[in-house]
C-alpha positions, -999 to 999 in steps of 0.1 A, spaced: 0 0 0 14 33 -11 4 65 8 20 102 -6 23 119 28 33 153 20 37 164 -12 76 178 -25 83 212 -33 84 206 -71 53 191 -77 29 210 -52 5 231 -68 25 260 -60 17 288 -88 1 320 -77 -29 309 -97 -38 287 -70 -40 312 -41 -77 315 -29 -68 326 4 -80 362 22 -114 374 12 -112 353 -21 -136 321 -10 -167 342 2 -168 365 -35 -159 330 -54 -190 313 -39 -215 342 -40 -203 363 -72 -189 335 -92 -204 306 -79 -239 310 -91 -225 321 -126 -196 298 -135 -205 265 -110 -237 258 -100 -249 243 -141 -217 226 -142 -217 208 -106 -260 194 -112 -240 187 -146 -213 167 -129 -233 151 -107 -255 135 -134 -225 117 -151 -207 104 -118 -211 68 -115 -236 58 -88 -220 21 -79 -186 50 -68 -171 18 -45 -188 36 -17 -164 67 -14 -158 96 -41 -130 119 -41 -133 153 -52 -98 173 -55 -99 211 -63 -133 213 -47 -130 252 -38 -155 258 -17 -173 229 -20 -200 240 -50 -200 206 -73 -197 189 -40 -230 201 -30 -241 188 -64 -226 153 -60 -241 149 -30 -277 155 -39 -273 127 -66 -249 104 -52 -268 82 -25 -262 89 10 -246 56 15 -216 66 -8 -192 86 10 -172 118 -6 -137 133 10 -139 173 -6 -104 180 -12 -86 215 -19 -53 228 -19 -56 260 -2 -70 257 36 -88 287 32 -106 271 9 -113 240 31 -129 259 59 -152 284 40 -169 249 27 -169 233 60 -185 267 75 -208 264 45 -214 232 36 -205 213 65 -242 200 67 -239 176 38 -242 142 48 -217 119 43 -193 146 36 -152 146 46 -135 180 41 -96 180 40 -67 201 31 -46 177 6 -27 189 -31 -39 170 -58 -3 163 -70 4 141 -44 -25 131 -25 -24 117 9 -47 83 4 -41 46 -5 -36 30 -33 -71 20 -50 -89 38 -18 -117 53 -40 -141 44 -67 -142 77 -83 -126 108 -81 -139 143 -97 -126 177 -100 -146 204 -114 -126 233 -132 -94 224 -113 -70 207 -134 -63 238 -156 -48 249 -124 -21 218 -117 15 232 -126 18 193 -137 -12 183 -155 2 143 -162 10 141 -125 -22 151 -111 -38 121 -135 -15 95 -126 -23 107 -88 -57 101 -98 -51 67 -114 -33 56 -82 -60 62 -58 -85 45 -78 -97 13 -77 -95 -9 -108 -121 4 -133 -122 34 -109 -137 62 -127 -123 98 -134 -145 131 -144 -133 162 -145 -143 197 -166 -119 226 -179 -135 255 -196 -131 259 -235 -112 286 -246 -118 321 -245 -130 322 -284 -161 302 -269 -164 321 -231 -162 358 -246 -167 371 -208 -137 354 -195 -119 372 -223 -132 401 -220 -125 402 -186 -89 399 -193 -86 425 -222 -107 449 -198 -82 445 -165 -52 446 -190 -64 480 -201 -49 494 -169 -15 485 -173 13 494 -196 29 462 -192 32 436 -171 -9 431 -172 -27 405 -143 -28 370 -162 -42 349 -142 -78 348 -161 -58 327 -191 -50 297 -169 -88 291 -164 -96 285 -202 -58 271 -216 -67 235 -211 -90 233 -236 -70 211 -266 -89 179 -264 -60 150 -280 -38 166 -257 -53 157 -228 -67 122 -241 -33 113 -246 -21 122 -211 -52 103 -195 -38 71 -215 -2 75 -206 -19 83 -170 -34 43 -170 -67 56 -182 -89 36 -207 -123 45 -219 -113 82 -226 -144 98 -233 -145 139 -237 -178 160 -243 -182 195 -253 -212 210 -225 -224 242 -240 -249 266 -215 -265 298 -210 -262 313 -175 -273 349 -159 -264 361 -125 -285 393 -109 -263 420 -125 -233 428 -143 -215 447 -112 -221 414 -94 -200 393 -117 -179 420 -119 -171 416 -83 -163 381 -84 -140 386 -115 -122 409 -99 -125 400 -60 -134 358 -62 -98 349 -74 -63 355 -76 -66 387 -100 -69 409 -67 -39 395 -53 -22 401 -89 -38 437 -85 -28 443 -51 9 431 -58 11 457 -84 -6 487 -63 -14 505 -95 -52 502 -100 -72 505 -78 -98 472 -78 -132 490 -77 -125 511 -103 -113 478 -123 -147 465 -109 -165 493 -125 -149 493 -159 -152 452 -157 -190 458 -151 -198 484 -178 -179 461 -207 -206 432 -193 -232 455 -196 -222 465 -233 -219 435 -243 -239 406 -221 -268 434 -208 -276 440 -174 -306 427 -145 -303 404 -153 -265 394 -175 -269 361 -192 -243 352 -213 -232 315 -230 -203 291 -212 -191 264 -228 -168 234 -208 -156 201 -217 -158 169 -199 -138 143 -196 -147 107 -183 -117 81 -182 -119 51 -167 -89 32 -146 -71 5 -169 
């Protein structure tokens, strides 16, 4: 039996993209949450595999919004450990979500993931993987904690081309800098090459690569509500704050007038398109 303890300096999930820590959790889960999450977690929920070996491991959970959807179609019985690299993370779903039933919440990097071999029937991560500074090493992390057959889901977002308010986002907070612009909103939507990632999942131990292209529709109450979340609910404001050259609610307020112009306002609805893949353990 092989446990990974503690995982080594050059393959945690160390890159500044992954700090949700400070005031980031609470605007992720009520600005971006609703927007971005709560489609794709019912979504993810529907195409996880009910006969799960009795536990599910979700990695990259945030703050526990596609857990809330596993649990509501997973049956009780089948137990899930909501895993997330940043501890602020962790406790904003525990204080949160803590009521699920059935429900383990634990600070552990999805690189090197403190569990058994073969100690889960599934595991699922929702919009995380974009984020892993080693993309093959998070898989074959995956593949070791499954059982045989074990199944693997996880989404990315398309690309920018598709999610015109993620790009617009980043042209709009760019516009106040010279150089040296925020970048964090391209690591969100550069995952989106399908064969790419097949071919990782196989070299992973994965057979049974399957990959869907999930096209939606979402609105959220107002523009200025997004904007909040795509300025405060992720590591842009730490980018922004670093920098100390723009202020973030006047990037807020240009952010929510381009959403206006383009996506319209009380309500904004706009189109999101992700991609899901489904692997199963060799």
């Amino acid at each position: 039996m092989t446990v990974k303890k503690s995982p080594s300096p050059e393959n945690a999930v160390s890159s500044p993209n992954a700090r949700f820590s400070g005031s980031i959790p609470e605007h992720y889960d009520e600005h971006l949450g609703p927007f971005f999450f709560d489609y794709y977690a019912a979504e993810m929920g529907r195409r996880v595999s009910a006969l799960a070996g009795g536990r599910v491991l979700e990695t990259a959970s945030g703050t526990a919004i596609s857990t809330e959807g596993l649990r509501a179609t997973l049956p009780e019985s089948v137990g899930i450990v909501a895993t997330d690299l940043n501890q602020a993370m962790v406790d904003y779903a525990e204080g949160k979500r803590g009521h699920l039933v059935n429900v383990e919440y634990r600070q552990a990097d999805a690189l090197a993931l403190p569990f058994a071999d073969g100690e889960f029937g599934a595991v699922i991560c929702q919009f995380g993987i974009m984020f892993f500074p080693d993309k093959a090493a998070g898989m074959r992390e995956a593949a070791r904690v499954l059982k045989p057959d074990g199944q693997f889901l996880f989404s990315v977002w398309d690309s920018f081309e598709v999610n015109t308010i993620a790009g617009l986002v980043h042209d709009t907070v760019g516009s106040f800098f010279e150089s040296d612009p925020p970048q964090f909103m391209r690591a969100p939507f550069a995952t989106y090459e399908i064969d790419p990632v097949k071919e990782m999942l196989a070299k992973a131990g994965f057979t049974h690569i399957a990959a869907e292209v999930v096209p939606t529709t979402v609105e959220c109450p107002s523009a200025h509500h997004l904007a909040i979340g795509m300025v405060k609910g992720n590591p842009t404001i730490h980018e922004l704050d670093e920098r100390g050259t723009a202020d973030p609610e006047t990037v807020i307020e240009a952010v929510a007038g381009a959403f206006r112009e383009a996506f319209g306002d009380a309500p904004l609805r706009a189109p999101l398109q992700a991609i899901f893949f489904d692997a199963r353990r060799a």
